[in-house]
N, C-alpha and C positions, 0 to 999 in steps of 0.2 A: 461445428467444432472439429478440426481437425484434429487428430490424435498422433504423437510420434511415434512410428514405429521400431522395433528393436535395432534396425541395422540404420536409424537414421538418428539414433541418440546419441551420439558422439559429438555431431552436430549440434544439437538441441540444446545441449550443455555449454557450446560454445556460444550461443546468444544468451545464456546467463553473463551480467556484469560480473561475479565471482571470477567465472572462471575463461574471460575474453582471453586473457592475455597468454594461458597456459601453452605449454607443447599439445601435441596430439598424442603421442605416444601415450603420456598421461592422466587426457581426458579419454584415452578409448577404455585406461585401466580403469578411472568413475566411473566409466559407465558401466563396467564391468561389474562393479558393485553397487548400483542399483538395483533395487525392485522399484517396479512403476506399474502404479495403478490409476484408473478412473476415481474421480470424486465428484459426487451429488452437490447441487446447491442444498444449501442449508445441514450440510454435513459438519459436524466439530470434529476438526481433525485431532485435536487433544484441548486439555484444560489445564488451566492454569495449575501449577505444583505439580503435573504428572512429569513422569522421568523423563528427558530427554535424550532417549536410544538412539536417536538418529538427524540428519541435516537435511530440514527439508528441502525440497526444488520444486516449484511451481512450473509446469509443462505447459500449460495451458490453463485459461481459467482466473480464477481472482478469489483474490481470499482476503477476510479482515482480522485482525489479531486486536483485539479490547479488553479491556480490564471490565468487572461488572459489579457497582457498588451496593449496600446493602438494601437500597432504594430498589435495584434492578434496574437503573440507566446502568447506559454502557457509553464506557469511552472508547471509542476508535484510536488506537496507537498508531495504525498504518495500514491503509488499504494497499494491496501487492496485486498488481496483475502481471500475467504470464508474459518473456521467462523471468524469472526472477529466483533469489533464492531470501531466505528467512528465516530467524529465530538462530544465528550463528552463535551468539552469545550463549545459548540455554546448551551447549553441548560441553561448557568450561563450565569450571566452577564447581556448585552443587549438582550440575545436571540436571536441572528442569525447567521444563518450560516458564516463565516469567507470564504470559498471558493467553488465554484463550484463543484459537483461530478456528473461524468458522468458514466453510466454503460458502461465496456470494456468486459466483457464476460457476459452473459444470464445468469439471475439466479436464487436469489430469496431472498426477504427484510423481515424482522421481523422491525415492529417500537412499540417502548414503549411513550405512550403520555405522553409531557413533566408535568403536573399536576400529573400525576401518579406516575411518577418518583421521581418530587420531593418529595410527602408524604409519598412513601419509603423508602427516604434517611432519613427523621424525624424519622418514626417509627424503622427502620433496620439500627443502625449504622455500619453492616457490608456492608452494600449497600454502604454506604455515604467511606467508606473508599475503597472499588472495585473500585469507581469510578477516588478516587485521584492518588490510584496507575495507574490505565489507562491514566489519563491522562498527567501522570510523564512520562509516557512509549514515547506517540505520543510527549510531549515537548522536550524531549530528542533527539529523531527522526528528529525533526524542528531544534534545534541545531544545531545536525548535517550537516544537508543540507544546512544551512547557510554559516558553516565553511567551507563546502566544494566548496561549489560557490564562496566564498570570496576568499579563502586560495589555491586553487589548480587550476589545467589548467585544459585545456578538455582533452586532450589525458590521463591526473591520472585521472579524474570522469570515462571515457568512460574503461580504463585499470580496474578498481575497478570496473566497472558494469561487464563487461566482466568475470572477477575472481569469480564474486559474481555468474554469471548464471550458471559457470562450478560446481563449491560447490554445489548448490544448487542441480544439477543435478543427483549424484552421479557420476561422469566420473571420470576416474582417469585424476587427475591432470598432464599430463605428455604429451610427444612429439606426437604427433598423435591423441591426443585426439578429438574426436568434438563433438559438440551439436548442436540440434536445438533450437535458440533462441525462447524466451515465448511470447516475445513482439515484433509489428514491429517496423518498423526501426523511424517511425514516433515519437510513444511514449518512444523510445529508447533515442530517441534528447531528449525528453521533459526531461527526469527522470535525464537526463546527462546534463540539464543546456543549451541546445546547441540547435541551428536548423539540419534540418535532413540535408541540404548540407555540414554543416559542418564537423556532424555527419560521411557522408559520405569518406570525405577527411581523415578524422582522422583513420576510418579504412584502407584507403590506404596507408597513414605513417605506419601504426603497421605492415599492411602486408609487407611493402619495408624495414622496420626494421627487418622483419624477428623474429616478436614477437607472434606474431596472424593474421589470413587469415580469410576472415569474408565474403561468397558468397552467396547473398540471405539469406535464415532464417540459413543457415548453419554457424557454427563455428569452425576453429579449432587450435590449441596453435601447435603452431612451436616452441616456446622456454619457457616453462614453465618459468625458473627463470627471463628471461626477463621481463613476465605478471605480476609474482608475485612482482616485482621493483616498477614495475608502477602503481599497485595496492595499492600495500603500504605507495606509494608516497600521494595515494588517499585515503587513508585509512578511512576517518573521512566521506566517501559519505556511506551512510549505505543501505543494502542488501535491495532494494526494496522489498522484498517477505518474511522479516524478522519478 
């Protein structure tokens, strides 16, 4: 894992989508007002209702932000991996975080304090506008997942994640194809709406269907056009790692 270091965060912030489009003069001022530290897997970086003092910025690393019901499933809102930024909305308003995030890979955190922030968005109306488009971008994303939970089965979320990890991969889309899966099979349920036993059934239908064969972190499409059916059926569940 590489870590960024102080003279090269200026940069680092600029492979954030927030802040691509900004001057320099005013992403060397963000960076000026970060602290930035390492983060653990399996670290909660806050929980849901705590205050939201600051904007986080993901440097490195991956993180999942869920809601967690009184069952103890957890629903996956949006897996984030590095750079990225998140949770823009919990710094308006009431000021608190809306959901849980926990770290899923080791990495490493930039935070902007929320004071600082906001007398940026005063002074830099190009700041104050970065931020609505970002946060147009994660609404959208929330949408989505909505519609997909409501609107589709498990076996189209689970076919549409499946689709979504081969894309991402670069593997040709085709008979023989396979991947190693990013995630386990645990937060594969969560992302897919689903628990992991059901999770688990569902890959055994795909494979009895003769659609996709799923052993261990291994994956591989038996019937391309079948996947791509079932995907599309799922269409509106959006690419975790998008």
């Amino acid at each position: 894992m590489a870590l960024v270091k102080p003279e090269e965060l200026p940069g680092a912030l600029r492979r954030i989508p927030l802040f691509a489009t900004l001057p320099a003069p005013l992403l060397e001022e963000i960076a000026r007002l970060c602290g930035v530290r390492r983060v653990r897997k399996g670290e909660l970086l806050f929980s849901e209702g705590d205050a939201a003092g600051y904007l986080p910025l993901l440097l490195a690393g991956q993180v999942k932000l869920l809601r967690t019901g009184p069952d103890g499933r957890e629903q996956v809102l949006h897996l984030v991996r590095a750079p990225a930024s998140f949770a823009e909305a919990a710094v308006f308003g009431p000021g608190v975080f809306p959901a849980a995030t926990v770290v899923v890979e080791a990495g490493q955190l930039a935070t902007v304090p929320r004071p600082a922030l906001l007398d940026l968005m005063r002074r830099r109306p190009e700041m104050a506008l970065a931020l609505l488009a970002s946060m147009s971008f994660w609404l959208r994303r929330l949408v989505d997942l909505v519609d997909g939970l409501a609107l589709h089965t498990v076996e189209e979320r689970v076919a549409a994640y499946l689709w979504s990890a081969f894309a991402r991969s670069g593997a040709a889309l085709a008979s023989g194809a396979q991947i190693r899966l990013e995630e386990p099979k645990r937060l594969i349920a969560a992302l897919c709406g689903t628990a992991p036993e059901v999770l688990s059934r569902t890959f055994r239908r795909l494979a009895s269907d003769g659609v996709v064969q799923v052993s261990g972190p291994m994956a591989t499409i038996l019937d391309p056009a079948a996947l791509a059916a079932r995907a599309r059926a799922g269409r509106e569940i959006p690419d975790p790692m998008a």
